[in-house]
Phi, psi and omega in degrees: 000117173298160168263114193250133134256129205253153149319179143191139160293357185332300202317318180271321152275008165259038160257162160258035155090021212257124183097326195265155175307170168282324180303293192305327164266001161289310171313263178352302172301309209305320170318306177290332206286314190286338187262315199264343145297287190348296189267012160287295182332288181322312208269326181274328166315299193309328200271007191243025160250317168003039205119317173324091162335165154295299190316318204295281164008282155320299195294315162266046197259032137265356221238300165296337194276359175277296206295330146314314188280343194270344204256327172279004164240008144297312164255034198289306165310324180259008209225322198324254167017337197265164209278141170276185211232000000 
């Protein structure tokens, strides 16, 4: 995967929430907890191509299309706003 330069909330989870609302930082851990499953999830997808024939593919294409459905429903909350197609 290249390397992009990105935001990052680092700024905000290496605080000690000192100044922030309690609502607000609670959302915010909760945020962080849901962006960093998303992407444990992604990274055990990518590593589940690996080596894999098409047949193989096929026979576990219910097993990613689970594994899809756990990432998008990490972000689901944070995605909902967005214009259906």
């Amino acid at each position: 995967m290249p390397k992009t330069e990105t935001a990052s909330l680092d700024f905000l989870f290496n605080h000690d929430g000192e100044g922030i609302p309690p609502k607000l930082w609670d959302w915010l851990a909760q945020l962080k907890r849901d962006i960093d499953s998303a992407w444990d999830e992604a990274s055990e997808l990518d590593l589940s191509f690996d080596g894999l024939s098409d047949e193989e593919l096929v026979e576990c294409r219910e097993a990613l299309r689970d594994r899809a459905q756990r990432i998008m429903a990490c972000l689901h909350d944070y995605a909902e706003w967005k214009e259906e197609d």
